[in-house]
C-alpha positions as CSV (number, residue, x, y, z in Angstrom):
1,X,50.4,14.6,0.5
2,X,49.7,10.7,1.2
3,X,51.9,8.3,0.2
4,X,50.9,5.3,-2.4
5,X,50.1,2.9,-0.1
6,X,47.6,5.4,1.5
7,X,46.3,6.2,-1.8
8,X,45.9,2.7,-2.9
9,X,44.3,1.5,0.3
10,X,41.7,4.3,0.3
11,X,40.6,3.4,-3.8
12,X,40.8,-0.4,-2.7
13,X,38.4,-0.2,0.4
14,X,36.3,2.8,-1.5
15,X,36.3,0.8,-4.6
16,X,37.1,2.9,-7.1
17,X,39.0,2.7,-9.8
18,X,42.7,3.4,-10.7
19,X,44.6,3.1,-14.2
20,X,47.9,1.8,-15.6
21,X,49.3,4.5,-17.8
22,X,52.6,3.5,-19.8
23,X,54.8,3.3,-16.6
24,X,52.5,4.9,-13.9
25,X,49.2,4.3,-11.6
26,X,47.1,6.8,-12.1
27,X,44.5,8.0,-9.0
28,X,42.1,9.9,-10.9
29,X,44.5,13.5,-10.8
30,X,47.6,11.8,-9.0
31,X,50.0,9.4,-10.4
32,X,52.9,7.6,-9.0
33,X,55.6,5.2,-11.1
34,X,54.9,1.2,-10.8
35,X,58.5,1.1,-9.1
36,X,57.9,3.7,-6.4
37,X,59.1,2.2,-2.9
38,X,55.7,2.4,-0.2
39,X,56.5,2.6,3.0
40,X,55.6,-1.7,4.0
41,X,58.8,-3.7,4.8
42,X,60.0,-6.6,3.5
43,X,59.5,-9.7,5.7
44,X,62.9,-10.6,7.5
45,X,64.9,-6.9,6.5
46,X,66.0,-4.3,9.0
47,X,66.6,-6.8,11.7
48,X,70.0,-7.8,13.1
49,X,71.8,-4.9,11.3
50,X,70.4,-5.9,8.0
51,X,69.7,-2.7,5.7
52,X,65.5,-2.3,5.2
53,X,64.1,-3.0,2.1
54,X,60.6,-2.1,1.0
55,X,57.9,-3.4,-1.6
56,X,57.1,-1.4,-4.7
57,X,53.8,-0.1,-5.6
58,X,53.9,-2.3,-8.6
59,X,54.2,-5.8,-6.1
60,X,51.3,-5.1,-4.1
61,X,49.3,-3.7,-7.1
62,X,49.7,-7.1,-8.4
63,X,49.2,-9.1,-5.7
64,X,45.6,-7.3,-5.2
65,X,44.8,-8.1,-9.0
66,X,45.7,-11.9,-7.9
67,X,44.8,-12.4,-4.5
68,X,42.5,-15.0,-5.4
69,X,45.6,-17.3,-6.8
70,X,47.0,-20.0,-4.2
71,X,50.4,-18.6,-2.6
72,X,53.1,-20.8,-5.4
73,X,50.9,-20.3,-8.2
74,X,50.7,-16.4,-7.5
75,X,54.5,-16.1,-7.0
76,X,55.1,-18.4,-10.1
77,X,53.2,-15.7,-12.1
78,X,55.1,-13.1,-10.3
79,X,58.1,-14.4,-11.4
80,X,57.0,-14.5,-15.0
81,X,56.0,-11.2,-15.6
82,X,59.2,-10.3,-13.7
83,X,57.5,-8.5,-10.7
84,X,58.7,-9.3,-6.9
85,X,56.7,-11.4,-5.4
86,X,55.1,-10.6,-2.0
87,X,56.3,-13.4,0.5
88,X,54.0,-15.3,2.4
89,X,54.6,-14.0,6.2
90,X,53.6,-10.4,4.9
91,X,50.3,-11.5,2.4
92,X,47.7,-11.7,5.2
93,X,48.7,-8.7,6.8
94,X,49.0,-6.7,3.8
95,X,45.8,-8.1,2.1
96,X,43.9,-7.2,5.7
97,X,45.4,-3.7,5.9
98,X,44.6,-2.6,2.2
99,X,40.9,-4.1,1.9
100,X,40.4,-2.4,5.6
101,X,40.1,-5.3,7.7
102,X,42.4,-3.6,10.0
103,X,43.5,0.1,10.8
104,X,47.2,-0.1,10.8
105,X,50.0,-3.0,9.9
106,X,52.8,-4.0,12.1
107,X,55.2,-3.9,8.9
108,X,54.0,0.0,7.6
109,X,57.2,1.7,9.1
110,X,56.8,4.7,9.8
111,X,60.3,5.7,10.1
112,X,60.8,5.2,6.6
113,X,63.3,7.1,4.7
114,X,62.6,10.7,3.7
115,X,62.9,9.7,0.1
116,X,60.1,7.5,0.9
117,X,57.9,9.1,2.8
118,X,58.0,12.8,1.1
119,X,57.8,11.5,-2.9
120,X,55.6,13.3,-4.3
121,X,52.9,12.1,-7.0
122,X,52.8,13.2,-11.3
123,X,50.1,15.6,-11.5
124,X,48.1,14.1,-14.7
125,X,47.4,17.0,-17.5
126,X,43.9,16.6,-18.0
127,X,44.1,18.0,-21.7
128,X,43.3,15.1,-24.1
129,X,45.9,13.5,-26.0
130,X,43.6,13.6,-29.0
131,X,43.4,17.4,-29.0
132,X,44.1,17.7,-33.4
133,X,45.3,21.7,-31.8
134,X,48.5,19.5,-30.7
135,X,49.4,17.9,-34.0
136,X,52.5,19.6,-35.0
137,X,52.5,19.9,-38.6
138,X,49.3,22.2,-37.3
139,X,51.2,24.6,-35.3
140,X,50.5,28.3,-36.2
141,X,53.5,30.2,-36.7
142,X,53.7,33.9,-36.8
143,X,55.2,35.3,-39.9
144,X,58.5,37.9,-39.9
145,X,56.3,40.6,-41.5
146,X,53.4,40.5,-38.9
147,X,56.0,40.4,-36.4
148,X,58.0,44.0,-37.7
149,X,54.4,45.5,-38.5
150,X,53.8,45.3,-34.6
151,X,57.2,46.7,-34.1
152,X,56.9,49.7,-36.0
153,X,53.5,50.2,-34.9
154,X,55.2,50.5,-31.4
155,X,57.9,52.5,-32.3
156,X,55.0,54.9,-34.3
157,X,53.0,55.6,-31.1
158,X,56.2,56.1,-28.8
159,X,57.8,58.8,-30.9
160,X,54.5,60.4,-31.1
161,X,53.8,60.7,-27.3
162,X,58.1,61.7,-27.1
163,X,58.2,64.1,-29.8
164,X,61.3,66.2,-29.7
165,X,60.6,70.0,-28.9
166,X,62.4,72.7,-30.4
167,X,64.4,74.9,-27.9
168,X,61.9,77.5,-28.3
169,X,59.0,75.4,-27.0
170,X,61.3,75.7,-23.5
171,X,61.4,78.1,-21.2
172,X,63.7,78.1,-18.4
173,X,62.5,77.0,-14.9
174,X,65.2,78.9,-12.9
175,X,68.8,79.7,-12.7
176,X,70.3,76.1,-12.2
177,X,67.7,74.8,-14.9
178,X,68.4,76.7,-18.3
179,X,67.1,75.2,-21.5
180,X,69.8,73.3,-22.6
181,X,70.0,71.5,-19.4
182,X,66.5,70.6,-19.5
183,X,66.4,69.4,-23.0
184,X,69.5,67.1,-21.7
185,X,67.4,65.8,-19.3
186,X,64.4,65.1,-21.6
187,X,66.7,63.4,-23.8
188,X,68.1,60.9,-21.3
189,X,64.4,60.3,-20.0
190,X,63.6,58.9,-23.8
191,X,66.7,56.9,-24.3
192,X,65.8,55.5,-20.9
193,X,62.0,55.1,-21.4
194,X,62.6,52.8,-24.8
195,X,64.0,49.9,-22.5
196,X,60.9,49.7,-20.9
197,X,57.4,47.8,-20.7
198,X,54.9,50.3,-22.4
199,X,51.4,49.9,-20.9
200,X,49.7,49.9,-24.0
201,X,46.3,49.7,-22.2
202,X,46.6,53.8,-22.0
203,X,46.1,54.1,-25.3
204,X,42.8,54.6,-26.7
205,X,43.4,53.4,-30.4
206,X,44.4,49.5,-28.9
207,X,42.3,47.1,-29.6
208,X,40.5,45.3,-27.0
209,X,42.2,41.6,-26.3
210,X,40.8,39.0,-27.9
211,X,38.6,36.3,-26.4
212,X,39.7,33.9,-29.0
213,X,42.1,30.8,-27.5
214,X,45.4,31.6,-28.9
215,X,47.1,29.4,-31.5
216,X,49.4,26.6,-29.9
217,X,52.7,26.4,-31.1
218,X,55.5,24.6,-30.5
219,X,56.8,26.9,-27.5
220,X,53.3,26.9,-26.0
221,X,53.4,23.2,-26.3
222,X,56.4,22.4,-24.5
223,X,55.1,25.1,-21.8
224,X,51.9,23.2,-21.5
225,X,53.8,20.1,-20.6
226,X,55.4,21.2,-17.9
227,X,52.7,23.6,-16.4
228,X,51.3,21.6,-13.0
229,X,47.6,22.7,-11.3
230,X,48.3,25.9,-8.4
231,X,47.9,24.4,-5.1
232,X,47.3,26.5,-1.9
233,X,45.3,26.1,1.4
234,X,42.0,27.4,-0.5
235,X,42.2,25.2,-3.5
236,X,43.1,21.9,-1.2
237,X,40.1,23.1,1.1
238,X,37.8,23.5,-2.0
239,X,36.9,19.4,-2.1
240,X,34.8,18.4,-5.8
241,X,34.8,14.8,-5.1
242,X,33.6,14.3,-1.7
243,X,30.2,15.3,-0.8
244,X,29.5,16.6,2.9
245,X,25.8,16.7,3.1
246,X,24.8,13.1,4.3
247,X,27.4,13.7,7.1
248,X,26.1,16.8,8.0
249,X,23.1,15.9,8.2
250,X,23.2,13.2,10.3
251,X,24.5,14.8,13.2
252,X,21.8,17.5,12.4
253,X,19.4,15.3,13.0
254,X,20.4,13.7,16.2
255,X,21.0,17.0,17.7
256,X,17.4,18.0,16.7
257,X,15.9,14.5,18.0
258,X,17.5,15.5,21.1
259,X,16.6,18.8,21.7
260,X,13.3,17.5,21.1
261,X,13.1,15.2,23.5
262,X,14.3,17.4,26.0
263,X,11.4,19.6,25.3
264,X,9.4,16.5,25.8
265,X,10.6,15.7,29.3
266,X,10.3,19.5,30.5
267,X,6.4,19.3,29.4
268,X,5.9,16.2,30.9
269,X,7.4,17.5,33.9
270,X,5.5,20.7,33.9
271,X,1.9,18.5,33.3
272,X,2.5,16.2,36.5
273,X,3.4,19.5,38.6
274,X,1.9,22.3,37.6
275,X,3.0,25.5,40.0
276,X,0.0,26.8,41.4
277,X,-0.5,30.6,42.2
278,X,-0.8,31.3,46.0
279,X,-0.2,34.4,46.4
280,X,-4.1,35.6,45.6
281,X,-5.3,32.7,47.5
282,X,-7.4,33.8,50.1
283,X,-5.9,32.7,54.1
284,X,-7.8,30.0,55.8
285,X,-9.1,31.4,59.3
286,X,-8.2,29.4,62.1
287,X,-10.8,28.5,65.1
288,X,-12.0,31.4,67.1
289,X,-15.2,30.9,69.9
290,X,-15.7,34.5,68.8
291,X,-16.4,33.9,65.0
292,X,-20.1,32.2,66.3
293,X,-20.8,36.1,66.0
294,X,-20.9,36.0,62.2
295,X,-23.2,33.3,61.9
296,X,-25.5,33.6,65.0
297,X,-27.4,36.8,66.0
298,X,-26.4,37.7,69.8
299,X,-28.8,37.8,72.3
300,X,-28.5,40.2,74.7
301,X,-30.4,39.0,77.0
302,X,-28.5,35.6,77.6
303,X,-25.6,34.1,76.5
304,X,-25.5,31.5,74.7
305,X,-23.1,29.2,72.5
306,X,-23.9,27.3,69.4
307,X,-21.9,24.4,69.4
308,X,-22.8,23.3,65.7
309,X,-21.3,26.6,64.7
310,X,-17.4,26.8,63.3
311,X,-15.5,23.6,62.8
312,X,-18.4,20.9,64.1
313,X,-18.6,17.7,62.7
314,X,-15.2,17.6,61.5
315,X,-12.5,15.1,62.5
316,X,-8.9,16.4,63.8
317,X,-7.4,15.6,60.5
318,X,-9.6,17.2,58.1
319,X,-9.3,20.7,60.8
320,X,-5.2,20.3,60.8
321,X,-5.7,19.4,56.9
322,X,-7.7,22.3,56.0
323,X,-10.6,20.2,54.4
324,X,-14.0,20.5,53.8
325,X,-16.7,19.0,56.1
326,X,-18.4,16.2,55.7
327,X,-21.1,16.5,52.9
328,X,-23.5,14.2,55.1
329,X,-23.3,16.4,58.4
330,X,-23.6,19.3,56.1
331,X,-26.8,18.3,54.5
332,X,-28.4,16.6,57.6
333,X,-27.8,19.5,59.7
334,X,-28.2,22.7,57.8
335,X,-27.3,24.8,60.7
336,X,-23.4,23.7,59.7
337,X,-21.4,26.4,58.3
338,X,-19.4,25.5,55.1
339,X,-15.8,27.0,55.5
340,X,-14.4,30.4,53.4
341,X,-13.1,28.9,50.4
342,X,-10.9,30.9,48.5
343,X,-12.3,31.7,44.4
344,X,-8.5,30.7,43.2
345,X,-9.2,26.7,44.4
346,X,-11.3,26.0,41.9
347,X,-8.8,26.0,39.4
348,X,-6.5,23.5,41.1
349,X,-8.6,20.3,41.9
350,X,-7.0,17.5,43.5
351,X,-5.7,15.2,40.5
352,X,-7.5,11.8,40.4
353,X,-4.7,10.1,38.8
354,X,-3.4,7.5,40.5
355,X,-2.3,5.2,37.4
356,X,1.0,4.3,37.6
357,X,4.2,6.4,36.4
358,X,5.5,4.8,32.9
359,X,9.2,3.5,33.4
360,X,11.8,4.9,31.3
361,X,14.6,2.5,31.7
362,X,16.1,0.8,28.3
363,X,15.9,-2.8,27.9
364,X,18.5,-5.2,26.3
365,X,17.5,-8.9,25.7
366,X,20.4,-11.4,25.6
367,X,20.1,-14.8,24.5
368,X,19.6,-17.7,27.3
369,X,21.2,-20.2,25.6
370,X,24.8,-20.5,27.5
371,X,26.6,-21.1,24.6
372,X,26.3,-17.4,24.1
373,X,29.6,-15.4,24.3
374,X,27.4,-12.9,26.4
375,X,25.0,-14.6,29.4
376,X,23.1,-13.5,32.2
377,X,26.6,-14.3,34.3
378,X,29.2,-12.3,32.2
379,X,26.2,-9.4,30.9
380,X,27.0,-7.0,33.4
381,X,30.8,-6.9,33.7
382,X,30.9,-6.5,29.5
383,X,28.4,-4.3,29.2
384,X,28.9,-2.4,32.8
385,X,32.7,-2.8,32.9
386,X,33.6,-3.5,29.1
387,X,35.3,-6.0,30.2
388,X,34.8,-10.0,29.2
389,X,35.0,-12.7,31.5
390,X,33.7,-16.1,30.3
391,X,30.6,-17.6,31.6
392,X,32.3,-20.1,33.9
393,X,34.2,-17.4,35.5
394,X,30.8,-15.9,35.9
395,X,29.5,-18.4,37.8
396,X,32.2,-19.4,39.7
397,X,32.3,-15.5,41.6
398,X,29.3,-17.1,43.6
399,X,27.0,-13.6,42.6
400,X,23.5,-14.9,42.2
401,X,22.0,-13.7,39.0
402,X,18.0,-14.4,38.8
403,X,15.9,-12.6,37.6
404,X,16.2,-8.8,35.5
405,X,20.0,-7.7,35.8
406,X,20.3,-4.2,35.9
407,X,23.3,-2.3,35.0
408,X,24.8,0.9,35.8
409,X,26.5,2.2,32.9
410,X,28.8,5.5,33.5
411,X,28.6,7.9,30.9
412,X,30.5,11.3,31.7
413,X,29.2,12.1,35.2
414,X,26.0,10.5,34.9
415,X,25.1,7.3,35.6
416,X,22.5,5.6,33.3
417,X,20.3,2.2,34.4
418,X,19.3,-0.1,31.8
419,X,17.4,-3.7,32.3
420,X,19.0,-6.5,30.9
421,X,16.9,-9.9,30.5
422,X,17.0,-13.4,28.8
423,X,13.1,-14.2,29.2
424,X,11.3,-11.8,26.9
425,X,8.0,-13.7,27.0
426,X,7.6,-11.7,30.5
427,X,7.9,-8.2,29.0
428,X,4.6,-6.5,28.1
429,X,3.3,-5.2,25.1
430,X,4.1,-1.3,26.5
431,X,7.6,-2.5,26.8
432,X,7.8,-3.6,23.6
433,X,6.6,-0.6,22.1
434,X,8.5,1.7,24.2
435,X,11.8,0.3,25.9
436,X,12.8,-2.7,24.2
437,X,16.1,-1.2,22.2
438,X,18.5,-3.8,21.6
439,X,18.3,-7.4,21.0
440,X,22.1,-9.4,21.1
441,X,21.0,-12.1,18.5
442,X,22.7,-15.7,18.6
443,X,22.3,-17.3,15.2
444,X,19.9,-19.7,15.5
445,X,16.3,-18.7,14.1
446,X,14.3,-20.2,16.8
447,X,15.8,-17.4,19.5
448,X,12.9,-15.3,18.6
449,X,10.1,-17.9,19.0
450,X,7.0,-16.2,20.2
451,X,7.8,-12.4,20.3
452,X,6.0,-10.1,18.7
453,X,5.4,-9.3,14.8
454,X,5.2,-13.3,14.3
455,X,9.2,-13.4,15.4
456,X,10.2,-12.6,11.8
457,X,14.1,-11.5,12.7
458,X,13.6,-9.5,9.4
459,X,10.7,-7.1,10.9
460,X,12.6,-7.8,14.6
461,X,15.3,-6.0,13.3
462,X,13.6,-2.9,12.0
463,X,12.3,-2.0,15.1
464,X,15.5,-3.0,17.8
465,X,18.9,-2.8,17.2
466,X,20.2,-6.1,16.7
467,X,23.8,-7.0,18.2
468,X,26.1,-9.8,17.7
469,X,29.3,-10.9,19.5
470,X,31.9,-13.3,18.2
471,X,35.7,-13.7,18.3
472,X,37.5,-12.3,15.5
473,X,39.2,-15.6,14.9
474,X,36.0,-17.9,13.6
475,X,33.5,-17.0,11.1
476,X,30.9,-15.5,11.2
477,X,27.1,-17.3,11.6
478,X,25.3,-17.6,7.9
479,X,21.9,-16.3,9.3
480,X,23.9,-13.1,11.1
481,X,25.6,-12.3,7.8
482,X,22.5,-11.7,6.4
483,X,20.3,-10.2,8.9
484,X,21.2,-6.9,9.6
485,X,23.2,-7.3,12.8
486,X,26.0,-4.8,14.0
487,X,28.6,-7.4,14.7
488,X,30.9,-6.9,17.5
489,X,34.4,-9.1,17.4
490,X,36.3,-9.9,20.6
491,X,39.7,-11.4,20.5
492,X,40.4,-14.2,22.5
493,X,43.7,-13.9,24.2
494,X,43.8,-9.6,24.1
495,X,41.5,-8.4,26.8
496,X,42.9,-4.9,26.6
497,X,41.1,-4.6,23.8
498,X,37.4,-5.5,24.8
499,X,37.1,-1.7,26.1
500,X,37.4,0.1,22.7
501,X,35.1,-2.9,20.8
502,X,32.5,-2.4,23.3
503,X,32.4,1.6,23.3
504,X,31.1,0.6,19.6
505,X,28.1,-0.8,20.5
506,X,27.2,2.2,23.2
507,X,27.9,4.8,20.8
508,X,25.9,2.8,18.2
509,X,23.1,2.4,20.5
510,X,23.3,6.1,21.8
511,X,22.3,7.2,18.1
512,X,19.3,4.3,17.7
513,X,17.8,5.7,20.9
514,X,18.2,9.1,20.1
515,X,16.7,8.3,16.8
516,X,13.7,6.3,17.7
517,X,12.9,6.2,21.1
518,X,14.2,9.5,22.1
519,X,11.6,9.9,25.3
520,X,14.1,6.8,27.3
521,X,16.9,7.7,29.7
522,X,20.4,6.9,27.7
């Protein structure tokens, strides 16, 4: 069960709605009282053996409603509506923890006290108060003679079925059992049998229950009050709020895009070698001075050898090679022999292809402006490392960083390349189209002077995910807020944090590629 400070951050940062009812917040089933204690302390309590004290779901309610109110004018209306005040040391924490800013709060303790932490929230009746069955001058009553009718009625149909028998009707099972003893026994079984629940559903002359709803009255009523919804591992697990699909989906859909590329690569592989079949190739013969036999008839009479028989005219690379001869000496001397080709080399000519193989390295363009929180000197120990060092430190290591910069990044037991650059006036129109992934934008306008689709950021942005880094201290850049940039925050003085920030934009990056340009190496 979540607390109310769970609960109330979740409906802030989702948005939705909540109600005041009488003395109670109401989350749409779920209801808690204004002065239940959350779990948030108090700025200054539990320290120096001083007992904890904790702000009511009523204080921070109020201070959400008002959080546009300077500090003193806030706590002035506080005081006048008679609610505690939430004191300045804890308001910008708080205020970032419920609007979801940040995922947890130093002052959320959660070693709170069991009468804190395991209160349990109002289950709201969902019957309408206006309900004109609940007006109790309108109760239906049942009336004393309807109520002995159904008695009798009852006591009619049992005396039928237990009849008493007359003595004659008996007949003796054996020694032990006379008659008398068994009409003793018959006896007890109805005196017994009256004291309990007759299943009336055996007989055939009941009527059938009724689907009517039942008249409420003032018993019913006071039941209905109290009743709470059943609860148990199916029901919680049976969700009618929150809707799976577009989740689902998703992750669908870059599995497919994956598999799909795979099948991509393995075709492509198979096209630039294709296996040839060489076991029905016929053997190349080598040389033999008595193979002149085949071609020449011998002369008895004198022996002679044709030298323009078997391998002549070729050069000792196209014999070791297993070419053909030379076209020329075959046509100017027609005495040559042409070599046994086999019927199965036909179907494998040489491939005339020599363009060149297509690169399938990712690119990432970073600004080249040194004002930059990410340069060409600091690119490959954030992005390769996840680690930032500032741009002076960058330079002062010595390493010499002209040109492309490419980066190893680890990722499981693979290692990935990708080419980072700052001058993408050099990249071609193929690499555009095809490798170009992620732009880090800087804020100024004039960073995308004279790339392609008339460096509109707008129509930039659609085809390349677009990054921005910043410390989480300053504002953020008017033209970043409203491109569509993932923004990426940094804090200044905790490196130890740069590691899980920077995961973000690989993960983020991972799905773009998988996505859109699924044919790269990632």
């Amino acid at each position: 069960m979540a607390d109310a400070l769970s609960l109330l951050r979740q409906f802030t940062i989702e948005n939705r709605e909540y109600t005041t009812e009488n003395d109670r917040f109401v989350f749409n089933d779920l209801a808690y009282p204004k002065d239940v204690k959350t779990n948030y302390l108090v700025y200054g309590t539990g320290k120096d053996n001083t007992s904890k004290d904790y702000y009511t779901l009523e204080s921070i309610v109020f201070l959400l409603k008002n959080v546009e109110l300077q500090h003193a004018n806030y706590v002035k209306k506080a005081a006048e509506k008679g609610i505690p005040a939430i004191s300045r040391p804890d308001r910008k924490d708080l205020l970032s923890y419920l609007q979801g800013q940040t995922a947890t709060a130093d002052r959320v303790d959660k070693n709170a006290p069991l009468d804190i932490t395991m209160q349990r929230p109002l289950q709201i009746n969902k019957r309408p108060a206006e309900d004109p069955r609940l007006d109790a001058p309108k109760f239906a009553r049942v009336e004393d003679d309807d109520m002995q009718k159904l008695k009798d009625r009852r006591e009619k149909k049992f005396d039928e079925k237990n009849k008493e028998l007359g003595a004659d009707q008996i007949r003796p099972l054996s020694g032990e059992l006379s008659t008398e003893a068994i009409l003793k026994l018959r006896a007890k079984f109805r005196a017994t049998t009256r004291d309990k629940i007759v299943d009336f559903k055996e007989n055939e002359d009941t009527p059938e229950p009724s689907t009517e709803p039942l008249p409420i009255t003032a018993d019913t009523f006071e039941i209905m009050k109290r009743e709470r919804t059943w609860r148990n591992r199916t029901t919680v697990l049976q969700s009618s709020n929150k809707n799976f699909a577009k989740d689902i989906l998703s992750i669908l859909n870059s599995i497919k895009a994956k598999e799909e590329s795979e099948q991509k690569q393995e075709q492509l592989a198979a096209q630039r070698s294709p296996i040839r079949d060489i076991t029905t190739r016929a053997p190349v013969e080598g040389y033999s001075r008595y193979n002149q036999e085949k071609f020449v008839p011998r002369d008895e009479s004198e022996f002679k050898i044709d030298t323009h028989a078997s391998y002549h005219g070729l050069t000792l690379k196209t014999v070791t090679e297993g070419a053909t001869p030379n076209k020329f000496l075959s046509a100017a001397n027609p005495s040559i022999p042409k070599p046994i080709v086999a019927a199965n080399d036909k179907l494998h000519p040489a491939s005339t292809d020599t363009s060149k193989r297509p690169s399938r390295t990712p690119i990432i363009i970073i600004p080249a402006a040194l004002t930059s929180l990410i340069t060409r000197y600091n690119c490959k120990e954030l992005l390769e490392d996840l680690k930032y060092i500032s741009t002076e430190d960058g330079k002062a290591s010595g390493t010499k960083r002209d040109g492309d910069i490419l980066i190893q990044r680890k990722k499981g037991n693979l290692t990935v390349p990708y080419r980072i650059t700052d001058d993408p006036l050099r990249l071609s129109k193929q690499d555009w189209d095809e490798r170009v992934v992620a732009v880090f934008a800087q804020g100024p306008a004039w960073q995308f002077k004279g790339w392609p689709m008339g460096g509109n950021p707008v129509e930039v942005f659609q085809k390349i995910k677009a990054y921005h880094i910043k410390w989480a201290q300053l504002k953020t850049d008017t033209n970043i807020a409203k491109w569509s940039v993932h923004l990426i925050e940094l804090d200044q003085n905790k490196r130890h944090l740069d590691c899980a920030r920077i995961r973000t934009f690989w993960d983020s990056l991972d799905q773009f590629i998988a996505k859109n340009k699924s044919a790269l190496r990632y």
